[in-house]
N, C-alpha and C positions, 0 to 999 in steps of 0.2 A: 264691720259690725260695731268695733269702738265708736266710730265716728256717729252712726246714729244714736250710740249712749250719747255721747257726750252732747252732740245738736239736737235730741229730744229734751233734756235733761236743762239745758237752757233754754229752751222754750218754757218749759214747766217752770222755769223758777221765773222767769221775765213775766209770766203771767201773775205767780202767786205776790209776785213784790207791787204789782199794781197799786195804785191806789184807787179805791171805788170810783171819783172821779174822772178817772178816764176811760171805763167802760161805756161813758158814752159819747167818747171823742170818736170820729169818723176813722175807718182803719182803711188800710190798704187796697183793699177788695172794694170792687165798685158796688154802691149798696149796700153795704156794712159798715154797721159800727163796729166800735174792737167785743162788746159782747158777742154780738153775730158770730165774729171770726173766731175768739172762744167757745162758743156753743157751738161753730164748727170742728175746731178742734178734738173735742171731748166726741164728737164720730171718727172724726180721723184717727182717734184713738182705740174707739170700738174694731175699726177695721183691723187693727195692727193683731188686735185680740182675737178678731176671727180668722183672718188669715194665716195666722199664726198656728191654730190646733184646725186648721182644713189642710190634712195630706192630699197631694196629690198620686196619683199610682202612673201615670206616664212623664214624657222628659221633658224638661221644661222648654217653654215656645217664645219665652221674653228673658230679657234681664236686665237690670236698671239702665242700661238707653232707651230700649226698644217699649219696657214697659209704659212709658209714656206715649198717649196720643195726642195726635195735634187736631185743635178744633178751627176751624175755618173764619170766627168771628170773636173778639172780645168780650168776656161776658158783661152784661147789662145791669144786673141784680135785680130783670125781669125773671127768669127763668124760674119755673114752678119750684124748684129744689130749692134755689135761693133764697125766696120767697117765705118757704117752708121755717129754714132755719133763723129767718125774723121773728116768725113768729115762737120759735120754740124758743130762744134768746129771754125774749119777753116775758116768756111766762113763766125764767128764773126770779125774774124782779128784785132781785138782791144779788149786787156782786159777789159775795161772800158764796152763795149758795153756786154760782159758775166756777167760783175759782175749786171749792172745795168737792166739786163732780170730775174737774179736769184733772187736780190732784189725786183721786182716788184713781179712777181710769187712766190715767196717763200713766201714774206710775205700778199700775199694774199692767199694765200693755211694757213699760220698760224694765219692769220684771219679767214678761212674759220672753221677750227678744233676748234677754240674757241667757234666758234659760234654751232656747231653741237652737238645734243642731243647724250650724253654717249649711249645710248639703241636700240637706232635709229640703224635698220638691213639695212646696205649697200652691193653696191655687185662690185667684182673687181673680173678680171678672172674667170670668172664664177662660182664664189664662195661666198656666205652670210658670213660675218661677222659683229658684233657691230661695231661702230661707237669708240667705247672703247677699242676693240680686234684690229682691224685694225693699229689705231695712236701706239696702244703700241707693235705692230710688227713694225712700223714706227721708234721705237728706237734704235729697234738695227740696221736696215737699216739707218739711219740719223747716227749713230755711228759708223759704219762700215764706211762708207764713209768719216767719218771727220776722221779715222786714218787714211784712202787712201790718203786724201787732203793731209795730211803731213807727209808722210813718210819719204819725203826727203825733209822738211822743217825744220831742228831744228833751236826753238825757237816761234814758230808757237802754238797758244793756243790750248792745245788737249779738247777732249769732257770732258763735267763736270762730273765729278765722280760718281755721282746717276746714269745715262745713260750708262757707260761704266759698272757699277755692275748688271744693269738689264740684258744691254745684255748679259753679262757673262752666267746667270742666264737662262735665255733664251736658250741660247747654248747650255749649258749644259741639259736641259729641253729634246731640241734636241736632243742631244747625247745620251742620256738615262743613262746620269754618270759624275760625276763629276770631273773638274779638280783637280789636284795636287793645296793645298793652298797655297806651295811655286808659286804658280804661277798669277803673279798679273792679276788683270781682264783685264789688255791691251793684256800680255802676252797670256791669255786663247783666248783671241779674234783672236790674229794675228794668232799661232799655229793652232788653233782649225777651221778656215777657209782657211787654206794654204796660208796666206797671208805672212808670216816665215816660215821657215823649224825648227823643233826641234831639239835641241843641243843634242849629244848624252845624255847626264846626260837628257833632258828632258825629253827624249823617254823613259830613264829608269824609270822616275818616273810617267810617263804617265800608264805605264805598257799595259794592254789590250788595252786600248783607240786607244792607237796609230796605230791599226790597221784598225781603222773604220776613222780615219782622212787622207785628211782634210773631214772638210764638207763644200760643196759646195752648198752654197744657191740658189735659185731659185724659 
């Protein structure tokens, strides 16, 4: 649960440090700008807040591997939901008013996790998980997102390095096999959810892998 402090926690500040400027530089996420993936955020952060006060009364049926699903195709930034949050983005029309919604809810969602019992069975998507499996699925999604923030930001703080290892770790977890260790955990992350394309030399070292990527969270 430290880990999702501290990798939410730099997410929120890598956002508040923006400069308005670059809310409308292209982010990570195919279809988004980085407001988009902000006004995403600030749901991702609602979620944290409702999952967090929904007990559940049976034993959990996921835990931060299994919580994730894999979707069959890359998203487009067709998809009705996608879509949705262009438009809700827009109709902050001042970065100042995104950062200061993500701030508020962000860091009441990172109060909320502090305050929640490790063991405590919560439920999200119709699914049971701990209170402890949940936030540490939380990391690699808050990580995934903070390399979206800045992909096309250099100079922009990336996520702290314990956060980017786990998710690694995680992914690979997923994958049922492990990266190439010439490949640093930013690398395994971007490659390994199609968020980069592999350099040929990658692919060769990928070997099998390379056929079951990317993977597409969900």
């Amino acid at each position: 649960m430290d880990l999702f402090f501290r990798s939410w926690s730099a997410l929120r500040t890598a956002v508040a440090e923006l400069p308005d400027e670059d809310f409308a530089q292209p982010s990570g996420c195919t279809g988004w700008l980085v407001r988009d993936l902000v006004c995403h955020l600030i749901i991702d952060a609602q979620d944290v807040l409702i999952t967090l006060v929904t007990p559940a009364d049976t034993e959990p049926t996921r835990d931060a591997v299994t919580y994730w699903d894999l979707a069959d195709t890359p998203p487009t930034g067709d998809d009705p939901l996608d879509a949705l949050i262009v438009r809700l983005a827009a109709a902050y029309q001042q970065p100042r008013l995104l950062k200061f919604h993500f701030d508020d809810v962000g860091s009441a969602a990172g109060r909320a996790a502090e305050l929640a019992d490790p063991d405590l069975w919560v439920s999200t998507r119709d699914e049971v998980l701990t209170v402890d499996d949940y936030l540490s699925a939380y990391v690699l999604e808050s990580t995934l997102h903070h390399l979206d923030l800045i992909a096309h930001l250099p100079g922009t703080a990336e996520p702290p390095a314990e956060g980017l290892a786990r998710s690694r770790d995680m992914l690979e977890k997923i994958a049922g096999a492990a990266f190439p260790a010439s490949f640093s955990d930013t690398d395994a992350l971007l490659v390994g959810t199609g968020r980069r394309a592999p350099t040929d030399a990658e692919k060769a070292e990928l070997g099998a892998l390379v056929a079951n990527l990317p993977l597409v969270l969900g």
